[in-house]
Structures are given as C-alpha cells and as structure tokens.
N, C-alpha and C positions, 0 to 999 in steps of 0.2 A: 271197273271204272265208274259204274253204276251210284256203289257203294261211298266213293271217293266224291263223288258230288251228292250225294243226298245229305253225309256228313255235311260239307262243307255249306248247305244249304241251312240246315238248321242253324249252324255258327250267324250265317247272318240271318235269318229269322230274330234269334235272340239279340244281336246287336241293331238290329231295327226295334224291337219291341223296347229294349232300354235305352238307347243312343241319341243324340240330337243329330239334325242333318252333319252338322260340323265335322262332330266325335264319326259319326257315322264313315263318312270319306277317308279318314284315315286309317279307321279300323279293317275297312273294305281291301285299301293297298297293303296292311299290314299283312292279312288275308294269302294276297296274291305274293308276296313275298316269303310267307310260310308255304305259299302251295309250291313254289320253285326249289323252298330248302326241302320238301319232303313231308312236309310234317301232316298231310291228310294221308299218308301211305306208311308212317313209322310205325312200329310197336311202341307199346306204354312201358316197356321192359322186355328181357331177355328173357326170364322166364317165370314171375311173380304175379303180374295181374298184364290183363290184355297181351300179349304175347302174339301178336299178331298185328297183317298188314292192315295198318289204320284202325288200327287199338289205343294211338297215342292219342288220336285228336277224339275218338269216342269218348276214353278216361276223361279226360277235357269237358267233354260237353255236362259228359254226370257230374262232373267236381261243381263244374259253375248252375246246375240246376238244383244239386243237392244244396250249395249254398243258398242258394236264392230262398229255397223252404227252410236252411238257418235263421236267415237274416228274417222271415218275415216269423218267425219265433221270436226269435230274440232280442229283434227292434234296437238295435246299436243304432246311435248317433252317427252314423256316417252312410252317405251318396247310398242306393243299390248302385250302382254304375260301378261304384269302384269295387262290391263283392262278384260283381258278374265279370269285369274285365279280369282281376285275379285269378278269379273261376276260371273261365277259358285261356288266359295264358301262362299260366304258372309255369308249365312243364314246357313251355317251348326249346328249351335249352336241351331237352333230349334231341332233337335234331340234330344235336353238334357242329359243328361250322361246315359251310360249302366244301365237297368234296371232301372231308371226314366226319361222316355221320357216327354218331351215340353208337346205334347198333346195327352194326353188318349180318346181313343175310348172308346164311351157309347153306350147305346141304342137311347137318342136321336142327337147326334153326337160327336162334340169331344171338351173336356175341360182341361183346362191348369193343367198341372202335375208339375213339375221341373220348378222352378219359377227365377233362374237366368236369367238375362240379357241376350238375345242369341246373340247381340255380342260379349260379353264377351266369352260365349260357344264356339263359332265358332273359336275365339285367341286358345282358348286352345285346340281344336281339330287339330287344322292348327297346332300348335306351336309343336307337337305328330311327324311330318313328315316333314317341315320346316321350316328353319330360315328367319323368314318374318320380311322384312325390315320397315322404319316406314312411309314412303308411305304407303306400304299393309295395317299398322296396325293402320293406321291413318284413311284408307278407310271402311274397316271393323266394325269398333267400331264408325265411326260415319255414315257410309254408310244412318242410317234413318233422318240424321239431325235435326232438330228442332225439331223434332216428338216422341221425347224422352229425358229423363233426362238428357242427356249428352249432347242437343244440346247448352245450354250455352257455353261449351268449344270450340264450332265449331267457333262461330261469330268471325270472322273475320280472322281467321286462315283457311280458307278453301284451299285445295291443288288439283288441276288438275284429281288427281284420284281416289279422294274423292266425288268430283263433277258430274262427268263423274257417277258412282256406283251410287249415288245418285237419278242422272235424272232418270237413265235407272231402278233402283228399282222402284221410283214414277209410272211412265209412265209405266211400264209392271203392279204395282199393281193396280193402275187408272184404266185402257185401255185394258189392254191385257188379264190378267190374267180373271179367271171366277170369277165373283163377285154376293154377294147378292143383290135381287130386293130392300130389304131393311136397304142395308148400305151405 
C-alpha cells in the first residue's frame, strides 16, 4: 500500500509542479476517481511491459516524464500542460469500466477482462471530468500509432502532441518499463 501512495504522490508532485491552482482541483478529483477505478493497483498489460500490481500508473508516470525531456527537445508550439496531462493519462482506459476491469488477476497472472479499445476508455473516463480539445483527443486515441487498428487514420495526419505521446509511450514501453525475458 506503501507503494500505491508514493505512486500516486508523485502523480501529484508533477501536477502541482505544472498545473494552476484551478487545473490543479480537478486533476486532484480526477485522481481520486482513478484511485476508486483501480488504476494505482492495475498492471500496464498482461504480459508485455509492467505486468504487475501498479505497473499501469508507473508506465504513466515514465510516459509523461519521458515526454516532458521530448517537449523540452523539441520545443513544439503548444502548453507543457497539455504533453504532461497526455502523459499521465493516456492509458487510463486500461482500467476498464467499474466492476469490469482491462485485466483480471488469476492464479497464473493476469488476463484480459473488458475488451474495449483502452483508447477509447481512457476518452471516456477523461471526457467524466473534462472538456478535451482535439489535439488531447487526437493524442490519446492514436497515442499507440500504427500498432493498432486505428493507425490507418493516423498516416499522414500526424499532430505534434500526438507525436511527442507516442515516442515517449514507445521508448518508456521498449526501454524503461520492466519487460518480459520473453517478449
């Protein structure tokens, strides 16, 4: 449990360091709303990267700090606010809805439950608290790029903070995150 609030301590660490008191309060309840769905206690996956309890919102925390070292690279014309908020909530849709979670714990680990699309998940969890513009939701729903159904619509419409989410998802789930010997 230890673990499950130091997580969630840095979540707001960074949403104080970038947020205005405003942004701040709702990002706070958003928070406590993800801590009731699970989402400081999920795995980041079944068995590809973080595969463990409170792996999802770790993968989270690297995606929106790896971005944060894109953004200050690559200096795109748009908010940090809006690469740190994608950052931290892109995957929330692995949760899956109240009372059917993304991924059920077994006795030999954990396998897929609630079978929607967790971009899509994530739009409607976000969309619960707020009004996300279509940059955010352009970033979100294609955040895995090519590596999903939906990347046809990406090709050649790609947008700066669609991009940025992208790298830093790849490279934290490549690189960072803990991965199987055998994937």
């Amino acid at each position: 449990m230890n673990e499950v609030r130091a997580i969630r301590k840095e979540f707001e660490d960074i949403i104080h360091q970038f947020f205005s008191n405003e942004q701040r309060e709702k990002l706070l309840k958003f928070l406590d709303y993800l801590d009731e769905l699970g989402f400081f206690t999920a795995p980041a996956s079944t068995k590809w990267h973080n595969a463990f309890d409170g792996g999802l919102a770790q993968h989270s925390l690297n995606v929106a700090k790896v971005a944060i070292e894109l953004y200050s690279v690559l200096k795109p014309d748009i908010p940090i606010q809006k690469v740190v908020f994608v950052g931290l909530f892109h995957d929330v849709g692995k949760v899956g809805l109240y009372n059917n979670p993304t991924y059920v714990k077994t006795e030999e680990g954990y396998k897929k439950g609630c079978r929607i699309n967790h971009a899509s998940l994530s739009l409607y969890h976000l969309s619960k608290f707020f009004d996300l513009d279509e940059d955010e939701i352009h970033a979100i729903l294609y955040h895995n790029g090519l590596y999903d159904g939906l990347g046809d619509e990406l090709k050649n419409n790609e947008k700066p903070l669609t991009l940025i989410l992208h790298w830093a998802d790849m490279w934290v789930s490549r690189f960072i995150d803990e991965r199987r010997s055998d994937s």
